[in-house]
N, C-alpha and C positions, 0 to 999 in steps of 0.2 A: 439493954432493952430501951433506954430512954433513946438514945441514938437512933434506934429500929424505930420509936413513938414519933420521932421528929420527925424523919425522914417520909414516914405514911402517912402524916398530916398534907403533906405536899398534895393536892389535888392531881399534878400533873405527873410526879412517881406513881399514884395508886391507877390514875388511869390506865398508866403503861403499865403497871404488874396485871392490871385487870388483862387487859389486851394482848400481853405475853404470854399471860396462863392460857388464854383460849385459842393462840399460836400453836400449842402442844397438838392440841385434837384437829385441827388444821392439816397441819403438817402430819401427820396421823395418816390420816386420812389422803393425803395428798402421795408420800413417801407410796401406800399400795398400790391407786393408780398407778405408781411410777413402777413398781416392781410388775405388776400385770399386763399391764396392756404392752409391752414390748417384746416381753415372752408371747402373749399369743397369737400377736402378727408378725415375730420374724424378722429380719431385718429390713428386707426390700418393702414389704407395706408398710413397716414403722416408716421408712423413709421418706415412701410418696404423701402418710397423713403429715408428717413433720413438713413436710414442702407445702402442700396445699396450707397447715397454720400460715408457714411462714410467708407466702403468698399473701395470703388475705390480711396477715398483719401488717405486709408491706404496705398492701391498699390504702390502710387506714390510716399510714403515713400523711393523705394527701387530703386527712380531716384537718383544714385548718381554721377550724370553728374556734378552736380551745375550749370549748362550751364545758367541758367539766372542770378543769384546771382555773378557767376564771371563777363558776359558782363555785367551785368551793374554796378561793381567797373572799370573792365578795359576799357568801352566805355570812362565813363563820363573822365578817364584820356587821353587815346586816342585823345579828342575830346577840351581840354585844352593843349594837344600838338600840336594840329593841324594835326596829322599822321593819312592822307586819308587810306595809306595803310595799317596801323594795323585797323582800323576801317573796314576796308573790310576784312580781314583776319578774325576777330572779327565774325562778322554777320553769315560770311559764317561758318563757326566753328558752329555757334549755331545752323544753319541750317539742316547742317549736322548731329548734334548728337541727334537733336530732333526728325527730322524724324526716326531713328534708332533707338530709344525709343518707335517712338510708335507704328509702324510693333513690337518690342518686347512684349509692353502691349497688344495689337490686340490680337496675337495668344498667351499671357500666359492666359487671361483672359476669354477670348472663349472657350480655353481646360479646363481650371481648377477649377473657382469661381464657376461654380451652382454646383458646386460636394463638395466645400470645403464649401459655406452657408449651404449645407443641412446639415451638420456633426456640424458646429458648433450650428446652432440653430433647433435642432431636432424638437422641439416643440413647438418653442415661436411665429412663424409665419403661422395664415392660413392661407385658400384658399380663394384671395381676387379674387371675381369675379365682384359684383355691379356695373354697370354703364360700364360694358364691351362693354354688347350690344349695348350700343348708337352708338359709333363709336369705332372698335378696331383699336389700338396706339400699332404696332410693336407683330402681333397678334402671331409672334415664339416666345414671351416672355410668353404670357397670360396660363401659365401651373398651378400657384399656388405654394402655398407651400413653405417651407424656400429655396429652389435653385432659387427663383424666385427673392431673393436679388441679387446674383450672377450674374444672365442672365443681370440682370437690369446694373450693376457694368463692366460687359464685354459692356453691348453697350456703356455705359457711355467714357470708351476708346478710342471711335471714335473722341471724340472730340482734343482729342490730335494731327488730326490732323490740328488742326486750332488753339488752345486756344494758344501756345506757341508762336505763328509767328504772335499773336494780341500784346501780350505779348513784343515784339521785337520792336514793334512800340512806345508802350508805355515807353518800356526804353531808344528808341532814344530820344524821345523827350525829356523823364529825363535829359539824359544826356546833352543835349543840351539847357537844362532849357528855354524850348519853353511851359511855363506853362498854357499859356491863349487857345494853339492849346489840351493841354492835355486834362485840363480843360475840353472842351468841347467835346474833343472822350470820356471822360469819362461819361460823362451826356448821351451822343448817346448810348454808350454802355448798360449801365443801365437801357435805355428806352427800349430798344430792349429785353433783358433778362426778365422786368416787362411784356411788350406783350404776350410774350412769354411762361411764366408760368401762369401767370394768365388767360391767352386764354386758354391756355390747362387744366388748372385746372377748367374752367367753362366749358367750352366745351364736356369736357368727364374726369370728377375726376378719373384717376389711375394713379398707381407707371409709368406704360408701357407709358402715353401719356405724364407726364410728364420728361421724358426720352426721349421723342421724339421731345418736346419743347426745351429742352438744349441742342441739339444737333443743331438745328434749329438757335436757337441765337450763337451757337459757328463760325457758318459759316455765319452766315451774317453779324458777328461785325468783322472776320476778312476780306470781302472785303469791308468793310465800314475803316479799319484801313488801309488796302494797300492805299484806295483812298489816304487818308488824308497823308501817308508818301508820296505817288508820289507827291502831290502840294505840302509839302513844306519842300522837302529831299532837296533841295538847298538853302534854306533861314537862318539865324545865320551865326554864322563866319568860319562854316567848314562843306562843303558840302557831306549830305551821298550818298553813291554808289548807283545806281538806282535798282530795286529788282530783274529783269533781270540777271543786270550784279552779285548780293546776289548768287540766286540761279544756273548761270551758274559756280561760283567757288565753290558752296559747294561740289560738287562729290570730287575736290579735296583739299577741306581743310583739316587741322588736328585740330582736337581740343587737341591735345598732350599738346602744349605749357602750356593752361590754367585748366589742366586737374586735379593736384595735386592741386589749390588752388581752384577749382571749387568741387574737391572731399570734402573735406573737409567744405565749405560751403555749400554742399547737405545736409551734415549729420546734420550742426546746423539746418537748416531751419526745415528740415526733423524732427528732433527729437521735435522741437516746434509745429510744427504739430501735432504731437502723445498726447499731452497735452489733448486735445477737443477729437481727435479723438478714442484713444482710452478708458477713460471713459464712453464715448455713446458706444461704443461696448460692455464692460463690463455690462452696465446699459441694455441694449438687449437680452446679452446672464441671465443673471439673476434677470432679472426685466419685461422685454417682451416687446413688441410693444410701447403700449400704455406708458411706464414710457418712453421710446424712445421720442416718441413724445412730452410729456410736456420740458423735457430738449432740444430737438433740439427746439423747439418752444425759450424757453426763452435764449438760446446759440445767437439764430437768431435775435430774441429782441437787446440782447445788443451789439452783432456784426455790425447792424445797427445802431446803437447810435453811435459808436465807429466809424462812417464815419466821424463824425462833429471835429474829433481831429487827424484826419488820413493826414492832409495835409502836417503839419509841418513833419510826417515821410517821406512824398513823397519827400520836398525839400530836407532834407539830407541827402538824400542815392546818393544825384550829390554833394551838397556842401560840406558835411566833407570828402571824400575822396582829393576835390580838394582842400581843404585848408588844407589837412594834406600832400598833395603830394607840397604843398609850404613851410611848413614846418610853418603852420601858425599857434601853436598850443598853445598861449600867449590868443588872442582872441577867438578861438574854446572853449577853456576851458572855457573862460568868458561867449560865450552866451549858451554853454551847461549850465551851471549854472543857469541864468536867466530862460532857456527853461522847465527845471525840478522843477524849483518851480512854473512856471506857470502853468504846466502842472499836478504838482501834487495838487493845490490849484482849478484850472478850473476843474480836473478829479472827485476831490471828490463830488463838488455843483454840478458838471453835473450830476454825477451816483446817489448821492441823491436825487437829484427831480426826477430820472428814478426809486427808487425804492420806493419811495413817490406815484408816478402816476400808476404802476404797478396794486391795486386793483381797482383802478377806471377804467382802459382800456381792462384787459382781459378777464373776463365776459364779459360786456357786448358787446364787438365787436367780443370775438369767441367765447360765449356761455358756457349754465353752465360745460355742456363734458369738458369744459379746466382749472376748477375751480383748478384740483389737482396741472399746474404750477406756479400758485400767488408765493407759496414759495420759488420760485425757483429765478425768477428775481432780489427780494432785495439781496439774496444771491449772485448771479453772479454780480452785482454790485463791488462786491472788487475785481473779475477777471476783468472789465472794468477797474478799477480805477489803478491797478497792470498793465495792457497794455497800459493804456494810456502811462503813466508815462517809462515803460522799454522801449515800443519801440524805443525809444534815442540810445540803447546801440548798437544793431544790426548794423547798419554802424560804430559807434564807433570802436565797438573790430576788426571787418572786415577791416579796413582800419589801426588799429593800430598789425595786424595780431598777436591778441589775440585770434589765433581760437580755440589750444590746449585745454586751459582754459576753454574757452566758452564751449568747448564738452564735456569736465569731469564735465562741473557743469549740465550740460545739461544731460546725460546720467543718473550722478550719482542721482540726482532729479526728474528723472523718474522713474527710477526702486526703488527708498524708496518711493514716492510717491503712487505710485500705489498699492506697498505692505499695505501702510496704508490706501488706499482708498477702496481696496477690500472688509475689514469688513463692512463699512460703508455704500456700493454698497448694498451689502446683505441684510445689516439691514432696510435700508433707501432711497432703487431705488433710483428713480430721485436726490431725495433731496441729498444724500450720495454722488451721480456722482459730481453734482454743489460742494457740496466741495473737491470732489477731486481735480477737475478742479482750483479750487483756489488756493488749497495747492502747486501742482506744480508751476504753474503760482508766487505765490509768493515765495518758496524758489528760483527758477532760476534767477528771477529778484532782489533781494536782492543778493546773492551769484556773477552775474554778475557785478553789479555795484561797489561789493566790488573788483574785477579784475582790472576792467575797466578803470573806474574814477582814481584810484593813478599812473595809468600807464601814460594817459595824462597829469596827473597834474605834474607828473617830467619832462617831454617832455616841459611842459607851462613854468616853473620856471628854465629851462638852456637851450633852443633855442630861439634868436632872431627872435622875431613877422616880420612877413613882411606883404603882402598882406592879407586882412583880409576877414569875411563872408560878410562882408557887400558889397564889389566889385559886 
């Protein structure tokens, strides 16, 4: 018990148990969307919503603002200086360039996507109409045909204007390690998005309704997040600007200051992204709807798993920047170390009884139509086991501004990767995609760590330790 007494004195353990436990109702909640909405669309509509995500997420690729990845290195520092005023400067900055972003997505994706789906997938998408007539969901969409990813892809856009400024809430309170208030917008949020998909997906199964549902939850989790910043933007040791006074300085912020280190962090985030995203496009454009489906299915599977070990990332994206801006990097080293054997020993048992329990849960809860993803899941297993374990590095390099590094491993891991995945795409649809997806996933997170790790470790072995993670 004393050991148990030690251990939860740690601020930055109870954060993470706090954030762990509220993982459970998360993923809860997330796990039934996942079982719902693919049974009641089927394969072929799962497919074309899975494309149009993956579409629109590609877009978002070509955000290279970084606007959230820089505020939330320079809040949480900001906000252990105690400087109201950059903290306001901060917000508004992001304000500013988010909006500008997404009046830019609006009218690229309106003019251009149903004209560039139809080119790419001539023929792998029909004319999904069934279940129209129940209730039509966004009826300028209901045209059919491979442009009808596109259409889907441009409304998906709209939520840009809300998901980002949900987003700002949530990295205040990062920053301000107010974890038990996160905690719980995160569980609200989550519920909301389950309502929401799953309403829609039983209500009237299409691409168009369910498109209509995420846009639905985008806007009501972010006046459910303004609430929660207004009651408790004054509570912790350094009080935020109220949203009023966010929004009447953004017209005149600059995001100049933070613009080259926020550039640069677009393109890591961004290029990590393209990992998942673009395999399933490849597996679409040469494999067709349905192989779409069985891998967005089992991507979604373990994406979900991967909520029960996403906590420990949440806490460190506030705590290692501030214990590297103290110059604390005797102890960071120490319990990075601790953290990655944990994680690499808890990642494997986890992902193993996920692809252990894999034929016993996908039949029979979506039916034999879903028989073709079984092989898919044991497979993306070593992608879960590969993220658990890397996501460590991401605040690492960023705060030891290893970003150079991080983009040429990054970059260069994509483009071999993908060259190698393509035969395999072809050969082997779905199944081919999951190991593409691997391949990257594992040369970036090995090639990262070999950067990473000996850069701090010279930092740990000739800077005197001060304040530690555990404050």
């Amino acid at each position: 018990m004393a050991g148990w007494r030690g251990i939860t004195r740690s601020k930055f353990v109870r954060d993470t148990l706090i954030l762990q436990a509220s993982k459970l109702g998360v993923t809860a909640l997330g796990l039934a969307a996942w079982a719902v909405v693919p049974v009641a669309l089927g394969t072929d509509r799962y497919g074309v919503w899975a494309l149009a995500q993956s579409a629109f997420a590609i877009w978002l690729t070509f955000d290279l603002t970084g606007a959230a990845v820089a505020v939330h290195t320079r809040l949480a520092a900001a906000v252990g200086a105690r400087d109201q005023a950059e903290i306001l400067r901060l917000m508004a900055a992001y304000v500013r360039i988010m909006l500008i972003w997404a009046l830019v997505s609006m009218i690229v994706l309106f003019a251009f996507a149903p004209a560039l789906a139809a080119r790419l997938y001539p023929d792998a998408i029909p004319l999904v109409e069934a279940g129209r007539e129940a209730l039509p969901a966004l009826p300028a969409l209901a045209w059919g045909g491979s442009a009808q990813i596109g259409r889907l892809a441009a409304w998906l856009s709209l939520s840009l204007l809300a998901d980002p400024f949900y987003n700002l809430v949530v990295i205040a309170l990062q920053s301000r390690r107010q974890m038990g208030a996160l905690a719980l917008l995160q569980n609200a949020n989550q519920l909301v998005l389950t309502l929401c998909l799953v309403g829609g997906a039983l209500l009237n199964p299409t691409p168009e309704t369910l498109t209509a549902a995420r846009l639905l939850y985008s806007f009501s989790t972010l006046l459910l997040a303004l609430a929660v910043y207004s009651r408790l933007r004054e509570r912790g040791g350094v009080a935020y600007p109220p949203a009023r006074a966010v929004l009447a300085a953004a017209p005149r912020a600059s995001y100049r200051p933070y613009w080259r280190f926020g550039f640069a962090n677009a393109l890591d985030k961004n290029l990590a992204n393209l990992y998942t995203q673009l395999p399933l496009q490849l597996v679409g454009v040469f494999a067709g709807q349905a192989a779409v489906s069985y891998l967005q299915l089992a991507l979604r599977g373990i994406q979900q798993a991967g909520l029960f070990t996403s906590a420990v990332f949440d806490n460190l994206q506030a705590v290692v920047p501030q214990a590297i801006s103290r110059g604390d990097y005797l102890r960071l080293w120490r319990n990075l170390r601790r953290a990655l054997l944990a994680l690499a020993v808890g990642g494997g048992l986890f992902y193993g009884a996920v692809a252990l329990a894999a034929p016993l849960v996908i039949v029979p809860l979506f039916g034999q139509e879903w028989e073709p993803a079984l092989p898919l899941i044991p497979t993306l297993a070593i992608y879960g086991v590969v993220t658990t374990v890397g996501g460590v590095f991401g605040p690492l390099y960023r705060a030891l501004n290893l970003m150079r590094a991080a983009l040429l491993i990054k970059a260069g891991t994509l483009a071999v990767g993908l060259a190698a995945g393509a035969p395999l795409i072809l050969s082997w649809g779905a199944l081919g995609g999951a190991w593409t997806v691997n391949g990257l996933f594992v040369g970036s997170v090995l090639l990262t760590a070999a950067a990473a790790l000996p850069a701090l470790r010279r930092r740990a072995l000739t800077v005197r330790p001060q304040e530690g993670m555990s404050s």
